[in-house]
C-alpha positions in Angstrom: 11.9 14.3 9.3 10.7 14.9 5.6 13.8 17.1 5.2 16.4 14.7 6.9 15.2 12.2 4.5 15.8 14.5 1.2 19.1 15.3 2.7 19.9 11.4 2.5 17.9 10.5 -0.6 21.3 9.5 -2.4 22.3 7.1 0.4 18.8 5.4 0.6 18.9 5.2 -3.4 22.1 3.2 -3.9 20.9 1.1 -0.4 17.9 0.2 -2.3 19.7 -0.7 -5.6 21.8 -2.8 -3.7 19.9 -4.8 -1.4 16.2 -4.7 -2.4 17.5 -5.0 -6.5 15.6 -2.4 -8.0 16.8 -0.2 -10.9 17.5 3.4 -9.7 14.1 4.9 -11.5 12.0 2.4 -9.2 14.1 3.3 -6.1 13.3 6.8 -7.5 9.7 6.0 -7.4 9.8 4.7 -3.8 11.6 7.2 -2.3 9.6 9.8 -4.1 6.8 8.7 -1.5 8.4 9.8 1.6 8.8 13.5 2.1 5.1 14.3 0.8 3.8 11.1 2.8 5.6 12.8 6.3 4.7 16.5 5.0 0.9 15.6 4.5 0.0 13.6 7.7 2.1 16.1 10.1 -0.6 18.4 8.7 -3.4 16.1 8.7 -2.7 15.6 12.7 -3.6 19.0 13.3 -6.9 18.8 11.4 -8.0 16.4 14.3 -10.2 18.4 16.2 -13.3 16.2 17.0 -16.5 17.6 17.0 -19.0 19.0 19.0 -23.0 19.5 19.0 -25.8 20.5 21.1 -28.5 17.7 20.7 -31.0 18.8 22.9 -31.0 22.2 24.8 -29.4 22.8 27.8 -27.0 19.8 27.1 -23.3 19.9 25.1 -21.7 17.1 23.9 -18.5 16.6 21.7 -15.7 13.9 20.8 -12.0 13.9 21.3 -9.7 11.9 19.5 -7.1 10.7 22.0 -3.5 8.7 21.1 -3.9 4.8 21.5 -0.8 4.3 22.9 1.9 1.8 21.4 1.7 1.3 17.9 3.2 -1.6 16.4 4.5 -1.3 12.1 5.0 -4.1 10.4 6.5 -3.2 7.2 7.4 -5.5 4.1 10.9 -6.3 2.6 9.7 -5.0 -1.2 8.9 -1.1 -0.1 10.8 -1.0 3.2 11.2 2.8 3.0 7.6 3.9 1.5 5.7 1.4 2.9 7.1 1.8 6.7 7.2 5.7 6.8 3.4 5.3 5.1 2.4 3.5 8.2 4.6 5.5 10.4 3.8 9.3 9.6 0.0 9.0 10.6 0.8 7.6 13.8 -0.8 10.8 15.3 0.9 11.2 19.3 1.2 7.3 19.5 5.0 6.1 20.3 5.9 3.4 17.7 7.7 0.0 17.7 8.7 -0.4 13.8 9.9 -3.6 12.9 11.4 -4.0 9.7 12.3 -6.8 7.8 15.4 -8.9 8.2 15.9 -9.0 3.9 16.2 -5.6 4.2 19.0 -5.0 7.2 21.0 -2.4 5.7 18.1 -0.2 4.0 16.4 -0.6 8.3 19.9 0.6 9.5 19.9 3.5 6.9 16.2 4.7 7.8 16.5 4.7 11.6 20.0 6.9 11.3 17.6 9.5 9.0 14.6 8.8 11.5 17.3 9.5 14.8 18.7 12.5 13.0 15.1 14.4 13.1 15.7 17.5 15.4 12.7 17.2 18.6 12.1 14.0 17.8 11.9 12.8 21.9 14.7 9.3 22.3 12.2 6.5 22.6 9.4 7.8 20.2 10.3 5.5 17.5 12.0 2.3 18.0 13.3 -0.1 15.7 14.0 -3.7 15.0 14.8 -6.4 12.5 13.0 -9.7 11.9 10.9 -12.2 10.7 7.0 -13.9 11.5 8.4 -14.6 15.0 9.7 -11.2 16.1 6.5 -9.9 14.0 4.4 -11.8 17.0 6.0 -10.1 19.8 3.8 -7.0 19.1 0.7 -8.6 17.9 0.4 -10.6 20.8 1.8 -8.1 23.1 -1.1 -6.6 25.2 0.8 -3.4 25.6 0.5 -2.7 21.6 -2.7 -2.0 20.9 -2.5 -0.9 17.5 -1.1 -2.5 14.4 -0.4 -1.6 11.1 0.8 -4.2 8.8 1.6 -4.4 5.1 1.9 -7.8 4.0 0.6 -11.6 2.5 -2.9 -12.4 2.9 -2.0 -15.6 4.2 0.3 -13.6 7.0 -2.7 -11.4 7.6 -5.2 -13.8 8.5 -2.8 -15.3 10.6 -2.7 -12.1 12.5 -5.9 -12.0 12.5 -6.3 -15.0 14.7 -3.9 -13.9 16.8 -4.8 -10.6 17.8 -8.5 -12.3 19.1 -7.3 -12.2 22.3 -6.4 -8.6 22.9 -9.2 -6.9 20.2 -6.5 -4.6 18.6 -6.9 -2.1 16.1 -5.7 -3.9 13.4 -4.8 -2.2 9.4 -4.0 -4.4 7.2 -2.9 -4.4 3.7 -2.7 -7.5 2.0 -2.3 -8.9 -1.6 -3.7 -8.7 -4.4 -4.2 -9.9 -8.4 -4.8 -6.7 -10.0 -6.4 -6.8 -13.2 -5.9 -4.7 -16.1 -9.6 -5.0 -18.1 -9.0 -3.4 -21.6 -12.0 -3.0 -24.0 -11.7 -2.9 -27.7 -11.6 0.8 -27.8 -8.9 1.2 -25.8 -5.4 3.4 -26.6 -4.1 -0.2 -27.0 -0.5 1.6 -27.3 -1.1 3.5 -24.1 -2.7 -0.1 -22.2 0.5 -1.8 -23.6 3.1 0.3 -22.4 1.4 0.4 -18.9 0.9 -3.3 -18.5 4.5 -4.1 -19.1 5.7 -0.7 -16.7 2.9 -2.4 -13.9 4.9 -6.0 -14.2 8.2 -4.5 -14.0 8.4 -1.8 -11.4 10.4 -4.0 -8.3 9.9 -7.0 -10.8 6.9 -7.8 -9.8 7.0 -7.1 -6.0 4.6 -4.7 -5.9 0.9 -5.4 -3.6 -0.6 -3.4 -7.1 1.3 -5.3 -9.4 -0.5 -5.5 -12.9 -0.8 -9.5 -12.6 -4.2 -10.0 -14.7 -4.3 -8.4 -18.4 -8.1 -8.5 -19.2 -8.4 -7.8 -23.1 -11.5 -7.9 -25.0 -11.8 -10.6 -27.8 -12.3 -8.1 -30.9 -8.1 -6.6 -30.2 -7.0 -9.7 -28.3 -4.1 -11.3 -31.0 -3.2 -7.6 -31.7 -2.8 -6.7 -28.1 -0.9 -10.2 -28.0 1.5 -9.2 -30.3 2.3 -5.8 -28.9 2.7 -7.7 -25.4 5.4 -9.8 -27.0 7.3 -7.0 -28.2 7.2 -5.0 -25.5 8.5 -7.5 -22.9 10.9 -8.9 -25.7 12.6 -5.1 -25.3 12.5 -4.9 -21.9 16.3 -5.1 -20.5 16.7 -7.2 -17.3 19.6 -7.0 -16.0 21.5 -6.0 -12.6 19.9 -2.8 -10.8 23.9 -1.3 -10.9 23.3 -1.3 -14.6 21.7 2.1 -15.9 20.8 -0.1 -19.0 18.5 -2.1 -17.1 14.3 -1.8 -16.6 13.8 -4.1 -14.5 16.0 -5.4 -11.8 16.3 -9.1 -9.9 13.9 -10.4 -7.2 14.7 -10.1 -3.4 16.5 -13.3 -3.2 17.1 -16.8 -4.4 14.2 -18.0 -2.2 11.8 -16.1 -3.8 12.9 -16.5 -7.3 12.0 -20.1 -6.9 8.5 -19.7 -4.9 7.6 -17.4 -7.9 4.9 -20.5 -9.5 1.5 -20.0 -9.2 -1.9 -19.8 -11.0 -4.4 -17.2 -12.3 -6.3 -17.2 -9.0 -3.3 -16.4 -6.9 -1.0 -13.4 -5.6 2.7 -14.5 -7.1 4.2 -11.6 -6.1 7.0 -11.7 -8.6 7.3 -10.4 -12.6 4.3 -12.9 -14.1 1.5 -11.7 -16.1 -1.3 -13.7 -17.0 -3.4 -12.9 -20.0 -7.6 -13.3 -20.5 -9.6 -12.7 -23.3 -13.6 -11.5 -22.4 -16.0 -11.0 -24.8 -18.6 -8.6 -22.8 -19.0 -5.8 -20.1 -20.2 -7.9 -17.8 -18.0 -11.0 -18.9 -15.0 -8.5 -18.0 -16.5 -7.7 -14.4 -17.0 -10.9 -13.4 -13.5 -12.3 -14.4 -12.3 -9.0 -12.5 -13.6 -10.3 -9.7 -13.4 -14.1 -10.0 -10.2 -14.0 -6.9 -10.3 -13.2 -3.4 -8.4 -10.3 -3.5 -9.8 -6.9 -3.9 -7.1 -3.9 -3.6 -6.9 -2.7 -7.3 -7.8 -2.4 -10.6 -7.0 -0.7 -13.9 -9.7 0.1 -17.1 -8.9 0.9 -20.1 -11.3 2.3 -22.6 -12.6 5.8 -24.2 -16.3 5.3 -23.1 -16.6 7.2 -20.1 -19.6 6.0 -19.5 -18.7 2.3 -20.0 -15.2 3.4 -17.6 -17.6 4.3 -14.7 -20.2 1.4 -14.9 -17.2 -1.2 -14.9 -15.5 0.9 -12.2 -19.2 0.8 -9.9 -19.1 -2.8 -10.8 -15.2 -3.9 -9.5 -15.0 -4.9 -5.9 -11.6 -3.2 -5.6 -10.4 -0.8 -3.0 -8.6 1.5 -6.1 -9.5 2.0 -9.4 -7.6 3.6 -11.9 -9.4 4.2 -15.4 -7.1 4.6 -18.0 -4.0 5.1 -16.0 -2.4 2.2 -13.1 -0.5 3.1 -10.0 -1.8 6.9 -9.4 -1.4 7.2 -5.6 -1.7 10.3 -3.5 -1.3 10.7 0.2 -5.0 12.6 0.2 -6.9 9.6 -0.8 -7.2 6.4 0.8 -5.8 2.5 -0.2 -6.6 -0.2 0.7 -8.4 -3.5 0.1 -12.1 -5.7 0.3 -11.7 -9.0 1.5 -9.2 -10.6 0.9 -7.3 -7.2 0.6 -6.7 -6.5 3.9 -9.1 -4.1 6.4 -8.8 -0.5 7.1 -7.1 2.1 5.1 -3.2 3.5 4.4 -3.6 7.0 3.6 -6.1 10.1 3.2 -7.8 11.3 6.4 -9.2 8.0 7.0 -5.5 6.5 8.2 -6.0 8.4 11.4 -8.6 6.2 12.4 -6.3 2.8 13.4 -3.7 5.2 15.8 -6.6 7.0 17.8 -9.6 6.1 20.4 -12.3 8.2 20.2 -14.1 9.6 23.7 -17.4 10.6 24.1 -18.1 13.2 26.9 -21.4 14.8 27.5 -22.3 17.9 29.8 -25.8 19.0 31.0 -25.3 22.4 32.4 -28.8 23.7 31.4 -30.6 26.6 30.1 -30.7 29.9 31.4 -34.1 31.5 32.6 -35.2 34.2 30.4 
């Protein structure tokens, strides 16, 4: 599958520049997921091989993981590709219902040609379809899905949540976020900059790790201010056909006008806030002054400051002097707010299997 969607990485680029607006480098960026993502948990499945102990003598027991069944993928309209195939490829034996957002029609069309084209891939492994909150429902209320794996709103999630009561599913869930950016006063303020302005503009905004929250400390606040100003000043926003252009347009006109929130809340959308702290522990607890809880970014040359404030964050990820560093052998995912469970390392496994218990007694030998 990983090479069928190399083979067709041209045709899923221009899709994504066309329908989901961003700028060929971010489509870049998404796609560039894929291939490792499907490469790393086919071998990861095979790494599943339970364990097993003698307790007490005279009596064996181990643990199998076993396939839940159906699992349902909910994937979002901002990272159809990356963000569908992250939920899909761990999906270890399970047969999948993917539903994929409406917004995104033609990019869903394009990925379950690639998906079809997969040689051995059994008809009726993976199954797709298009929708919205209502078609979304079908499989979380569906008693014959016991799984879900959902990337999405908060608010969306808890609903979800509610639902799902009923049946006790094995629910992932990764929600939103108001990443901060915490930069001290020794900082590469250059480097902090530049990264800020890249973490608001990749998919304008539309991003669950979106740089949302620039933290600066007081001593290089009006000098980080000013670089701020220039940088976005230069940024070119403009249509994602345009090679000129950084930053490409929001999903749709119904989102460019729900983009208006406050400091508190997920806007989803190209708007950065800016703080000024004046101490360590100032900056930890404005860091944490939200619900959310997926990400964070620290900026400084301490290393021992960067690893107190990163002990201190109630984030899922933390990056220290660098944003957006995501590998398929480590896990994401959120506190509280942030969703439950986790999207990659070995971890992801543990939402698509059941684990069984099965002890033998066959005794000890005479000697």
């Amino acid at each position: 599958m990983a090479a069928r969607f190399e083979a067709r990485k041209e045709d899923l680029l221009e899709v994504l520049m066309t329908e989901n607006g961003k700028v060929r480098a971010h489509a870049e960026v998404e796609f560039g997921f894929v291939p490792d993502t499907l490469r790393f948990n086919a071998a990861l499945a095979l790494t599943e091989s339970g364990h097993v102990s003698s307790v007490e003598a005279g009596v064996l027991d181990w643990v199998i993981g076993q396939p839940m069944g159906v699992a349902g993928i909910i994937a979002p309209w901002n990272s159809p590709i990356a963000l569908g195939i992250r939920s899909l490829a761990p999906a270890a034996g399970c047969t999948v219902a993917f539903h994929l957002p409406w917004q995104t029609a033609h990019t869903n069309s394009l990925i379950a040609e690639v998906v079809s084209e997969t040689e051995d891939l059994p008809r009726g492994v993976v199954n797709f379809f298009n929708g919205g909150t209502e078609t979304g429902q079908v499989l979380v209320k569906s008693p014959d899905v016991p799984s879900i794996s959902f990337t999405g709103s908060t608010a969306t999630g808890r609903v979800i949540s509610e639902q799902e009561a009923e049946h006790l599913k094995r629910f992932a869930l990764e929600l939103g976020s108001k990443t901060p950016l915490v930069v001290f006063d020794d900082a590469d303020l250059g480097e902090a900059v530049e990264k800020a302005v890249l973490a608001l503009a990749v998919f304008a905004g539309q991003f669950c790790m979106t740089g949302s929250r620039l933290l600066v400390q007081s001593g290089v606040a009006d000098e980080v201010r000013s670089r701020l100003k220039d940088a976005l000043e230069a940024l070119v926003v403009g249509p994602a056909s345009d090679p000129d252009s950084q930053m490409g347009p929001v999903i749709d006109q119904a989102n460019a006008d729900r983009i208006d929130g406050v400091v508190q809340q997920e806007i989803f959308g190209p708007v950065l806030t800016m703080e000024v702290f004046d101490t360590e522990e100032q900056a930890v607890q404005m860091s944490n002054a939200t619900e959310y809880r997926l990400a964070a970014s620290i900026w400084t040359r301490d290393v021992d400051r960067a690893l107190r404030v990163a002990e201190a964050i109630d984030a899922g990820t933390i990056w220290i002097n660098d944003r957006a560093a995501l590998y398929d052998q480590f896990e994401e995912g959120g506190f509280k707010a942030s969703g439950t469970g986790r999207m990659r390392g070995s971890a992801v496994l543990d939402d698509f299997l059941e684990l069984t218990h099965i002890s033998i007694k066959p005794g000890v030998t005479g000697r």
